[in-house]
C-alpha positions as CSV (number, residue, x, y, z in Angstrom):
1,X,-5.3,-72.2,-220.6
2,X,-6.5,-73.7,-224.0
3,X,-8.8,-76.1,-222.3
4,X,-10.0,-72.7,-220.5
5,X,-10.8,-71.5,-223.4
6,X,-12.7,-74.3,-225.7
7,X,-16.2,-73.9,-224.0
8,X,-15.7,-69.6,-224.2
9,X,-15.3,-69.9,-227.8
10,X,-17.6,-72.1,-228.6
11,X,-20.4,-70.4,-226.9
12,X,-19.2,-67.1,-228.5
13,X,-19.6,-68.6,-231.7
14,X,-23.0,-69.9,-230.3
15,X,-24.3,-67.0,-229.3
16,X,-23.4,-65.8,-232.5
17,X,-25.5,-68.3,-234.6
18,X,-28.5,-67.8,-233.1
19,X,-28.7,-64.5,-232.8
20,X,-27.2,-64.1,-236.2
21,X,-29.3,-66.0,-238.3
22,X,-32.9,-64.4,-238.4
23,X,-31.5,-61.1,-239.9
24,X,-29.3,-63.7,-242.6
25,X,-33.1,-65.6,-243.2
26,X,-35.0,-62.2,-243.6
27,X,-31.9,-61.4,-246.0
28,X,-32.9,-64.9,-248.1
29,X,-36.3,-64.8,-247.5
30,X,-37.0,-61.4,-248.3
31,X,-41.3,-60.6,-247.0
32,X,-42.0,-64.6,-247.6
33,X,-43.0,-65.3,-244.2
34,X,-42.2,-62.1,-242.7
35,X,-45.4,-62.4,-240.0
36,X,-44.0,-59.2,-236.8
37,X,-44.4,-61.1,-233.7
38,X,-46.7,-58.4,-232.4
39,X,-48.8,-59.0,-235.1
40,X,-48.7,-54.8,-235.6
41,X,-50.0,-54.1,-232.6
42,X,-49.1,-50.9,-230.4
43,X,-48.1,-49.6,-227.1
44,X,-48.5,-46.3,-225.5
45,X,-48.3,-45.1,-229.4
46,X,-45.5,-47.6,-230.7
47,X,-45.3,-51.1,-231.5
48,X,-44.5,-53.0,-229.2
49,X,-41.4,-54.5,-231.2
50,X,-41.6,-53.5,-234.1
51,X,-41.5,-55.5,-238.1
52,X,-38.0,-56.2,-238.1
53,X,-38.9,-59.0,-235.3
54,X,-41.0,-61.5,-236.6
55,X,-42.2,-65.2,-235.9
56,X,-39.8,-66.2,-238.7
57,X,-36.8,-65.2,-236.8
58,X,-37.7,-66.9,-233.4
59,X,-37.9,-70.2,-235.4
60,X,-35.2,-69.8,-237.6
61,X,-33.3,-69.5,-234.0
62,X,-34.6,-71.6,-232.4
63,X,-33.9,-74.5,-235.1
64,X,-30.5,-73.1,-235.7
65,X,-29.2,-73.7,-232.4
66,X,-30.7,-77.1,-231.9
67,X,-28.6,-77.7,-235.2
68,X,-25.6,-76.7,-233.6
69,X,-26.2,-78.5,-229.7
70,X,-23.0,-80.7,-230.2
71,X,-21.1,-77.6,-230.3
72,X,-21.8,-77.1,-226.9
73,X,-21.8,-80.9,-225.8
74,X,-25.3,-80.6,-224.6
75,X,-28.9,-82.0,-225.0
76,X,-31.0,-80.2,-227.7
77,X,-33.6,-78.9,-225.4
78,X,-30.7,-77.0,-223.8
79,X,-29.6,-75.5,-227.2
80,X,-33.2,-74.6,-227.7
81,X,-33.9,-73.0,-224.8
82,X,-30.6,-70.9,-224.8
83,X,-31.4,-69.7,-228.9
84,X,-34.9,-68.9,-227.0
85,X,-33.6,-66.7,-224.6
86,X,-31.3,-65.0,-226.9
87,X,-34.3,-64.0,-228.5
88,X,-35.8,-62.9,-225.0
89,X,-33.1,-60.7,-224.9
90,X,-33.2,-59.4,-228.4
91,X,-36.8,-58.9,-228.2
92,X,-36.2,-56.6,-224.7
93,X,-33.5,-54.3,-227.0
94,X,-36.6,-53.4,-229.1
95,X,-39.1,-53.0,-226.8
96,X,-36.5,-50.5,-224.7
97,X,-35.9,-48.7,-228.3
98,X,-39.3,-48.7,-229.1
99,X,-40.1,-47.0,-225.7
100,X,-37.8,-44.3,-227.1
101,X,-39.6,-43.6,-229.9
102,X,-36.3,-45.2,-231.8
103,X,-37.2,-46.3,-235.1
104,X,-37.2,-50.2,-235.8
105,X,-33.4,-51.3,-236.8
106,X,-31.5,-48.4,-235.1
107,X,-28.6,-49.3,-233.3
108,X,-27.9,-48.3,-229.5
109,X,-24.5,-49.9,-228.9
110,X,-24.3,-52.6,-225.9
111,X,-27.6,-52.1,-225.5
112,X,-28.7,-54.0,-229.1
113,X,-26.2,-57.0,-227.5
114,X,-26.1,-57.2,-224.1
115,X,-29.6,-58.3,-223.5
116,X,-29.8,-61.4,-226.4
117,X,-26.3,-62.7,-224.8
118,X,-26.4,-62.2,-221.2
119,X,-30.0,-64.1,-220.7
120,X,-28.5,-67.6,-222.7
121,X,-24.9,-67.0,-221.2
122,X,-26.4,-67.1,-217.7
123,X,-28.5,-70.3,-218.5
124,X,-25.6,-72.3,-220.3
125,X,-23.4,-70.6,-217.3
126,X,-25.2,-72.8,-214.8
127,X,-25.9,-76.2,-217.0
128,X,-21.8,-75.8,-217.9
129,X,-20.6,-74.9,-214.6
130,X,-18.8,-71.9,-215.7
131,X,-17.3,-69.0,-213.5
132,X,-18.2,-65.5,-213.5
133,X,-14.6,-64.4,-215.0
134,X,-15.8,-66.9,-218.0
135,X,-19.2,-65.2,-218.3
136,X,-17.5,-61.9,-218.6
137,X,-14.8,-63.1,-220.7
138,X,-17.8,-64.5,-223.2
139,X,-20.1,-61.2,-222.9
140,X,-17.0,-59.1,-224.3
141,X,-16.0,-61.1,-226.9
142,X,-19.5,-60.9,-227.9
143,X,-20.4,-57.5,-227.5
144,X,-17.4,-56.7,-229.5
145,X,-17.5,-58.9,-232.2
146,X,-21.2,-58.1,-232.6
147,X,-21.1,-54.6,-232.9
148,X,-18.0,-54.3,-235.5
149,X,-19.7,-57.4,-237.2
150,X,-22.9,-55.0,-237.7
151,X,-20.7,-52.1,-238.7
152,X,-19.4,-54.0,-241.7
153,X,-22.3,-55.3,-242.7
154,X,-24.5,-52.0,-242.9
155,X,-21.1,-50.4,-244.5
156,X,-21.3,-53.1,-246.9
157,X,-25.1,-53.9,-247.6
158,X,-27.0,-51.1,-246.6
159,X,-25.1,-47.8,-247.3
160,X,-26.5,-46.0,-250.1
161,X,-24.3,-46.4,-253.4
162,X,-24.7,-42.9,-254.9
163,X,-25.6,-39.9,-254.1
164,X,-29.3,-38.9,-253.6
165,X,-30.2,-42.4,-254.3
166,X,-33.8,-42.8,-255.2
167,X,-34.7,-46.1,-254.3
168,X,-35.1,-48.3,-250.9
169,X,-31.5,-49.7,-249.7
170,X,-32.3,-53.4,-248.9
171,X,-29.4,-55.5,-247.4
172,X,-30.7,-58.0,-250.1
173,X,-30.0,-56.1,-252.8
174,X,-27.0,-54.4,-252.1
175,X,-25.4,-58.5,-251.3
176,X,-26.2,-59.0,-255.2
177,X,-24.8,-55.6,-256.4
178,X,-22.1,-56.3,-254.4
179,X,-21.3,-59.4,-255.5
180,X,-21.8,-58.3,-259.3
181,X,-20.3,-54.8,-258.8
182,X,-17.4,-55.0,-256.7
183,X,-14.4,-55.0,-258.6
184,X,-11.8,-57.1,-256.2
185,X,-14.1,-60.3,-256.7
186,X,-13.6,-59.9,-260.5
187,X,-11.5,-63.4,-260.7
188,X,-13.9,-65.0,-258.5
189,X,-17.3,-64.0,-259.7
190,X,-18.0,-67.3,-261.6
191,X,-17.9,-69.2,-258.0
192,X,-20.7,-66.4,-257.1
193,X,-22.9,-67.3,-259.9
194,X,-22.0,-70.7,-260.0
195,X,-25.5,-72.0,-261.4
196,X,-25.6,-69.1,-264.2
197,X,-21.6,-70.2,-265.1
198,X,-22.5,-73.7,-265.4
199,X,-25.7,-73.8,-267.0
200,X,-24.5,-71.0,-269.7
201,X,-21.4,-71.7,-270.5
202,X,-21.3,-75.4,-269.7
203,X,-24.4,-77.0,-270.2
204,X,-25.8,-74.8,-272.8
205,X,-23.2,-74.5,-275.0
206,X,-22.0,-77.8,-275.1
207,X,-24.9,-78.8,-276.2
208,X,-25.7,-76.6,-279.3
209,X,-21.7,-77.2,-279.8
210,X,-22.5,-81.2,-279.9
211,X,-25.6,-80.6,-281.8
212,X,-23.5,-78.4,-284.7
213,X,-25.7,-75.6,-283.9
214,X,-23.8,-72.7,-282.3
215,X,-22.1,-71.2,-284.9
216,X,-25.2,-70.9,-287.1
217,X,-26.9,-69.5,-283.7
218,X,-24.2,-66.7,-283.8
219,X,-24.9,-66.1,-287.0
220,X,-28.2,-65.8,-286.2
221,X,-27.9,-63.5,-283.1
222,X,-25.8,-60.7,-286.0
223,X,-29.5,-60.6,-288.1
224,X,-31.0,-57.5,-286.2
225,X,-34.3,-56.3,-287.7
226,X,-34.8,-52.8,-287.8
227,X,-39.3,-52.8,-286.6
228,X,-41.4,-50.2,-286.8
229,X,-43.8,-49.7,-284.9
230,X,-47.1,-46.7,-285.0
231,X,-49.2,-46.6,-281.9
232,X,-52.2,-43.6,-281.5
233,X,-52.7,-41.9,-278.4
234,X,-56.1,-39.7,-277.9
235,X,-54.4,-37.9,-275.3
236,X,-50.9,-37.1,-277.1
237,X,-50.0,-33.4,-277.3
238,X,-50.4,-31.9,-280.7
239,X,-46.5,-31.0,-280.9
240,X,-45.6,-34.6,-280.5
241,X,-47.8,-36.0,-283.3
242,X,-45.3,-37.8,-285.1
243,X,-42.8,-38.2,-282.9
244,X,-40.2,-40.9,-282.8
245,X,-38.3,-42.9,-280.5
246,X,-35.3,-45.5,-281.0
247,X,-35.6,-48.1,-278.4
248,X,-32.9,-50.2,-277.7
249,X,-32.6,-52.9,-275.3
250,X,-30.5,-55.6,-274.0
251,X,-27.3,-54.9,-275.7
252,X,-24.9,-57.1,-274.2
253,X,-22.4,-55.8,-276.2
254,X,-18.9,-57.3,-274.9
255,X,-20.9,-60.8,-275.4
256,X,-20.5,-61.3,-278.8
257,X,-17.9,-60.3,-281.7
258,X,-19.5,-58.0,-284.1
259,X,-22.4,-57.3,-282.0
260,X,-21.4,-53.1,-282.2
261,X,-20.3,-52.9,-285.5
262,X,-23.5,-54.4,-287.0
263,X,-25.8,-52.0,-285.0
264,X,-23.7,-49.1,-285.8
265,X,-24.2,-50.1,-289.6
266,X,-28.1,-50.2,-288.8
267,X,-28.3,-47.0,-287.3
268,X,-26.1,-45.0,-289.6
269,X,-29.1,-44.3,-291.9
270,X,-31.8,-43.4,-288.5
271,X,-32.6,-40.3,-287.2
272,X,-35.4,-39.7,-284.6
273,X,-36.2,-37.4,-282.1
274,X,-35.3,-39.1,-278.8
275,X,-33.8,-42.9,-277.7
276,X,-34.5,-45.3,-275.1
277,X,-31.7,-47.8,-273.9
278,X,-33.9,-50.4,-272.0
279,X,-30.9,-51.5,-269.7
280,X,-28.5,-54.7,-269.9
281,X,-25.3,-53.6,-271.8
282,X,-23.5,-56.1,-270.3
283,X,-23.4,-59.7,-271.3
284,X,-23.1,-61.8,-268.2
285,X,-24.2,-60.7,-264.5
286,X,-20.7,-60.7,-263.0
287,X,-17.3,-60.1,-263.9
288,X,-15.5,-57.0,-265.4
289,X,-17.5,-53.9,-266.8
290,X,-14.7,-52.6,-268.7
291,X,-15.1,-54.3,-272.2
292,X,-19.1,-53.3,-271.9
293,X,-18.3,-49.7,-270.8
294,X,-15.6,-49.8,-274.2
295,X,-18.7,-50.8,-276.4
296,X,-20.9,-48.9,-275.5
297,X,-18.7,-45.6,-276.1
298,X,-18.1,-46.3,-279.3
299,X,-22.0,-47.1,-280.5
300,X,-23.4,-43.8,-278.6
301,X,-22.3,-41.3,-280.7
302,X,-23.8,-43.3,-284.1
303,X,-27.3,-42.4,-282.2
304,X,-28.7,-39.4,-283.7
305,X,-31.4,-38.3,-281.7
306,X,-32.7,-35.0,-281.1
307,X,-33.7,-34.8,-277.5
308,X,-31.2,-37.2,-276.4
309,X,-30.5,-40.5,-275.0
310,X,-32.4,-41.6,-272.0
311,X,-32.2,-45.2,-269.9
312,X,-32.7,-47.5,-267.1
313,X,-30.9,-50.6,-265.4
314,X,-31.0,-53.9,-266.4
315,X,-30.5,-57.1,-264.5
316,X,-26.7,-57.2,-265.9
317,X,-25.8,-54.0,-265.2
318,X,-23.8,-52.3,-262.2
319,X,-25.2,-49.7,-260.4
320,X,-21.4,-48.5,-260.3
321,X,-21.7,-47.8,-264.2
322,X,-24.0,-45.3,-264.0
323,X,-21.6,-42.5,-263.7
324,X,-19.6,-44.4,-266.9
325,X,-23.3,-44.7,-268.7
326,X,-23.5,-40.7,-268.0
327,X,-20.0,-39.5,-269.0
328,X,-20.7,-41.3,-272.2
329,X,-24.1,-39.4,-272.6
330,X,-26.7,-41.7,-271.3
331,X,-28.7,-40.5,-268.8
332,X,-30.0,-43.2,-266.5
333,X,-33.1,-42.7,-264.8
334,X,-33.5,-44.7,-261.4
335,X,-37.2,-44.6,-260.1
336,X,-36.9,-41.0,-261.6
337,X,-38.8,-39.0,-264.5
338,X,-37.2,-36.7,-267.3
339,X,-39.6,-33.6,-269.2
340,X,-39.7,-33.6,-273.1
341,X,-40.3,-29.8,-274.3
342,X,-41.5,-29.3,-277.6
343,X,-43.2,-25.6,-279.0
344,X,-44.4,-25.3,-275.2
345,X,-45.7,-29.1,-275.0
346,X,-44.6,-31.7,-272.5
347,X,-44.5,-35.8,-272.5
348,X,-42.3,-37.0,-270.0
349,X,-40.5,-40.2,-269.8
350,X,-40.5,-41.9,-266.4
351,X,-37.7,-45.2,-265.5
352,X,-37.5,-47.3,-263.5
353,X,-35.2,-49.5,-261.7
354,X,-34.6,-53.1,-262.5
355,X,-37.9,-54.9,-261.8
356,X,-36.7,-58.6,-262.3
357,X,-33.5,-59.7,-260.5
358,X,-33.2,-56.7,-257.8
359,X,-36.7,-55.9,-257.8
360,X,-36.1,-52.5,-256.9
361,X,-38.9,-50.6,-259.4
362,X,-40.9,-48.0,-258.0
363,X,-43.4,-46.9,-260.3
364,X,-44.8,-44.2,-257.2
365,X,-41.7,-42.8,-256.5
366,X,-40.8,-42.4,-260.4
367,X,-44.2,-40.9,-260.7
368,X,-43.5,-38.6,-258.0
369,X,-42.6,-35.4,-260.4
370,X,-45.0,-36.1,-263.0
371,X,-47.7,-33.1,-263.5
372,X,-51.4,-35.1,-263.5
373,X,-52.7,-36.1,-266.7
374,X,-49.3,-35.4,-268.3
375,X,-49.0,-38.1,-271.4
376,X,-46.3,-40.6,-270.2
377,X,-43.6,-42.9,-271.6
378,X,-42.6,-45.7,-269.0
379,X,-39.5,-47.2,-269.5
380,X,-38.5,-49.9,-267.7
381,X,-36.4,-53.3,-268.2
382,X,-39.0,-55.5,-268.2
383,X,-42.1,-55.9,-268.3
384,X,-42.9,-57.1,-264.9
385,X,-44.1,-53.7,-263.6
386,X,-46.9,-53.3,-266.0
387,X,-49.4,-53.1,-263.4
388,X,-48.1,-50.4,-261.1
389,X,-47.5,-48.5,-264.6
390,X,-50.8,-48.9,-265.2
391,X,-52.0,-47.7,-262.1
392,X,-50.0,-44.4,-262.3
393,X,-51.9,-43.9,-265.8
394,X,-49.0,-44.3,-268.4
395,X,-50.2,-44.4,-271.5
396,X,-47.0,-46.1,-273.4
397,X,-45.4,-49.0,-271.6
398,X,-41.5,-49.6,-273.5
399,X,-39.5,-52.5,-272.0
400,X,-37.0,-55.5,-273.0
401,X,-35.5,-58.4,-271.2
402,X,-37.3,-61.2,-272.7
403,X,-35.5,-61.5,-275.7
404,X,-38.6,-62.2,-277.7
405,X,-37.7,-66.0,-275.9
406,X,-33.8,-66.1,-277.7
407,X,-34.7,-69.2,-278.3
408,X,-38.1,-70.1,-280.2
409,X,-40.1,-73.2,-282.0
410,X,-41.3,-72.6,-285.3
411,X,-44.0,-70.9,-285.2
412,X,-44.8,-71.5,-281.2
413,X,-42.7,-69.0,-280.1
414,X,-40.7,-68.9,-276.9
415,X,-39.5,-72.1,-274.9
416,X,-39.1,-69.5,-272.1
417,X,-39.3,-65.8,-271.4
418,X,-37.6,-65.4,-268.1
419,X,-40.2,-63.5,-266.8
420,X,-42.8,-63.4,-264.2
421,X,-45.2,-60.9,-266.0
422,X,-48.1,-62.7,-268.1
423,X,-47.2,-64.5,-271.2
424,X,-48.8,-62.1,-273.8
425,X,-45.9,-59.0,-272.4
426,X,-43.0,-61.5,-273.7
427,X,-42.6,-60.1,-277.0
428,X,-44.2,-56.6,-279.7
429,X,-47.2,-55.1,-278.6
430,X,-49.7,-55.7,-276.1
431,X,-52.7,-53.7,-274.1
432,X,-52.9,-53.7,-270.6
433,X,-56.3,-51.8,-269.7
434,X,-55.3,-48.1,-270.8
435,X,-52.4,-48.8,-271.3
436,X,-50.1,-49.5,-274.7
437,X,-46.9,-51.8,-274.5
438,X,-44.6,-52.7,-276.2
439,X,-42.0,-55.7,-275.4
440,X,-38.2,-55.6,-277.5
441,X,-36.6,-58.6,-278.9
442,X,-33.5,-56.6,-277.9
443,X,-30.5,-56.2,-279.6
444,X,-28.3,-59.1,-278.2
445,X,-28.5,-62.2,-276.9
446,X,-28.1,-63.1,-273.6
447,X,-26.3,-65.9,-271.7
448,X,-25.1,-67.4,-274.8
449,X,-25.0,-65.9,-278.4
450,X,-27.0,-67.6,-280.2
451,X,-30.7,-67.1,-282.0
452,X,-33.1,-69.3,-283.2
453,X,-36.1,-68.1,-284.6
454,X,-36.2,-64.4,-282.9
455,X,-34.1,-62.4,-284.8
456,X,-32.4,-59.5,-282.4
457,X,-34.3,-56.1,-282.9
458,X,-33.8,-52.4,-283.2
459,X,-37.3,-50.8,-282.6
460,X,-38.6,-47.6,-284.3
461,X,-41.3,-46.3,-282.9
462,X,-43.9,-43.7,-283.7
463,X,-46.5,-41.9,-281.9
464,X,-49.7,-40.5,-283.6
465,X,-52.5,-37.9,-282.3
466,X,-55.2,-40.4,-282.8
467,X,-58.2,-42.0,-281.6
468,X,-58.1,-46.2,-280.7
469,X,-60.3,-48.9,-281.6
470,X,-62.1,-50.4,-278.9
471,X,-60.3,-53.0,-276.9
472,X,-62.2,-56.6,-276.5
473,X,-59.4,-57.8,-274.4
474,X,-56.8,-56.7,-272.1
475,X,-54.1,-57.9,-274.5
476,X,-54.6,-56.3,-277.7
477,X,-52.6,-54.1,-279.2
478,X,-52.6,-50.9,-279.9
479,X,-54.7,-50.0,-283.5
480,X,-55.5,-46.6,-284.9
481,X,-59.2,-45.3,-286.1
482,X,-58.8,-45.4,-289.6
């Protein structure tokens, strides 16, 4: 009976593999590579497979169940040729569902299986000599565990989060919101960010702790500037000459001791008319939000600001705290906008979602509420969607995430800025065409707790009715007519 069973199992778990990995690869991968195997091209009015199946995921099969050939006890070519014509199959699925005018990854029960196992279980039925009760036994087990295998998985990765969630849900990013967010993994998270664990708080701080230099880092990371900042805007409505804002980002506040009660101190002597919270209140990427969500209750009331307290995401923050961030006042805006009303005036600030580790901005949708020409704040984490902004015509760009570098040479500033965008967004203020930005130290460190030459920053800013000098470059910052 066992011995029955060995080759059924195995090429279950075959059949599994090959048909398995080019949705895991296109999960890695993300659009590197993504080339549709029909090259876009149309049938009778629909593509002919669709985007979902691409020339990436026939290799990716293909090599994975050459990989796996001893499993079956068979040459490579036969391994190849079955993981081909699993992908025969899988390929027929879509063109069926694409006859029905089904859109590309819909699911049609036994239909999305049967097809990509039958065509390799018949092939590998005649090279293995198997009966027909074996076949049968192997396209059940399949069929089965397939589907409630792709039940879980959408549950898991590709179920929208919140309510009226305004942003794509990508199996990619819901993996690494899962994997920071979800609260059973708490005691294992530091195994899912292994690299970030070690080279943090290992590698890093054993080495400032060897060199003698982390406690005067710490020190350093609890001397937050207060910087002021005046940029002009032509196009700023008369009611809002003069306004200012209180930006804020990268708090980490449940990564270091004292962090809260020195910026409370700071801002017990500010008023101003609205506040930005750039995103990243907690410290590390994983782990508990608890001790963040504590924090950050306590320093929100200290924020005296007149139109109230608006934000975005970070990289380190939960989508699951957003409901937390808004019972404590914060309102979080995810690819969303938000009207100012002064004396019959509007500006309106527009957020986006994290650009840098779930790259889930959309400056577009964001924009999607926004009146033309209205003058625009856009807020985001970093500042690595300072093109689309400009493209959408805002007019002040307000982001964080760099840190300023945490960690800078005498005068040569950052060793590294942990962004993609160019080098001249890491830190103040900058000019992209039309557009004015401006690039926080932030609050808090990150990773470790320690400063070197970047002081953490609270950033007062105010805007002025006023005409610019003309710009030579696309960097400089913003200056006033005198």
């Amino acid at each position: 009976m066992i011995a029955a069973a060995i080759p059924i199992l195995s090429l279950v778990l075959f059949l599994l593999w090959v048909n398995g990995l080019p949705p895991l690869i296109s999960m890695l991968c993300g659009n590197r590579w993504n080339r549709p195997l029909d090259g876009g091209r149309v049938w009778q009015g629909q593509p002919i497979f669709g985007p979902h199946k691409t020339i990436r995921g026939i290799i990716s099969s293909l090599l994975g169940g050459i990989i796996v050939a001893p499993l079956l006890d068979v040459a490579w070519w036969v391994a190849a040729i079955a993981a081909l014509l699993a992908m025969s199959g899988d390929l027929l699925s879509s063109f069926i569902k694409r006859r029905r005018t089904l859109k590309s990854g819909s699911e049609i029960v036994i239909l999305d299986q049967l097809f990509e196992s039958l065509f390799p279980t018949l092939f590998l039925g005649a090279i293995l000599n198997l009966t027909w009760g074996q076949i049968a036994a192997i396209q059940l087990l399949f069929i089965t565990i397939a589907y409630w295998s792709s039940r879980f998985w959408h549950f898991i990765l590709n179920r929208p989060p919140l309510t009226n969630y305004p942003r794509q849900v990508r199996s990619t990013v819901r993996l690494r919101e899962w994997r920071a967010c979800h609260t059973p993994l708490a005691r294992w998270q530091s195994l899912f960010n292994l690299t970030s664990f070690l080279y943090d708080l290992v590698f890093l701080t054993a080495v400032f702790k060897i060199t003698g230099l982390y406690e005067k880092g710490k020190r350093n990371a609890l001397k937050i500037e207060v910087v002021e900042k005046t940029f002009c805007f032509p196009t700023l409505p008369d009611s809002f000459d003069q306004f200012r804002i209180l930006l804020l980002t990268d708090l980490h506040l449940d990564g270091l001791e004292g962090l809260t009660d020195t910026l409370i101190n700071h801002l017990q002597d500010i008023e101003v008319d609205l506040c930005l919270i750039g995103g990243d209140i907690r410290m590390q990427t994983y782990g508990p939000i608890a001790p963040c969500l504590r924090h950050l209750r306590r320093l929100l009331p200290h924020i005296r600001a007149q139109h109230g307290l608006l934000g975005v995401l970070g990289n380190h923050d939960c989508l699951e705290m957003t409901p937390d961030f808004e019972e404590a006042g914060l309102i979080v805006l995810i690819n969303e906008s938000w009207p100012i009303d002064r004396n019959g005036e509007q500006i309106w600030v527009v957020g986006v979602d994290d650009p840098h580790f779930y790259k889930t901005a959309d400056a577009q949708t964001a924009f999607r509420d926004v009146p033309a020409k209205a003058f625009t704040i856009f807020l985001a984490h970093s500042p690595e969607t300072y093109q689309q902004a400009a493209q959408c015509q805002a007019q002040l760009y307000l982001c964080g995430h760099t840190h300023g570098g945490q960690i800078c040479l005498p005068e040569r500033g950052p060793i590294l800025t942990n962004s993609r965008a160019p080098r001249f967004t890491a830190s103040g203020s900058w000019q992209y065409q039309n557009m004015t930005g401006y690039t926080s130290r932030g609050a808090g460190p990150s990773g470790i707790p320690l400063r070197f030459n970047c002081p953490g920053e609270i950033s007062l800013i105010t805007l002025v009715k006023g005409e610019l000098k003309a710009a030579k470059m696309p960097f400089q910052r913003n200056k006033c007519m005198p």
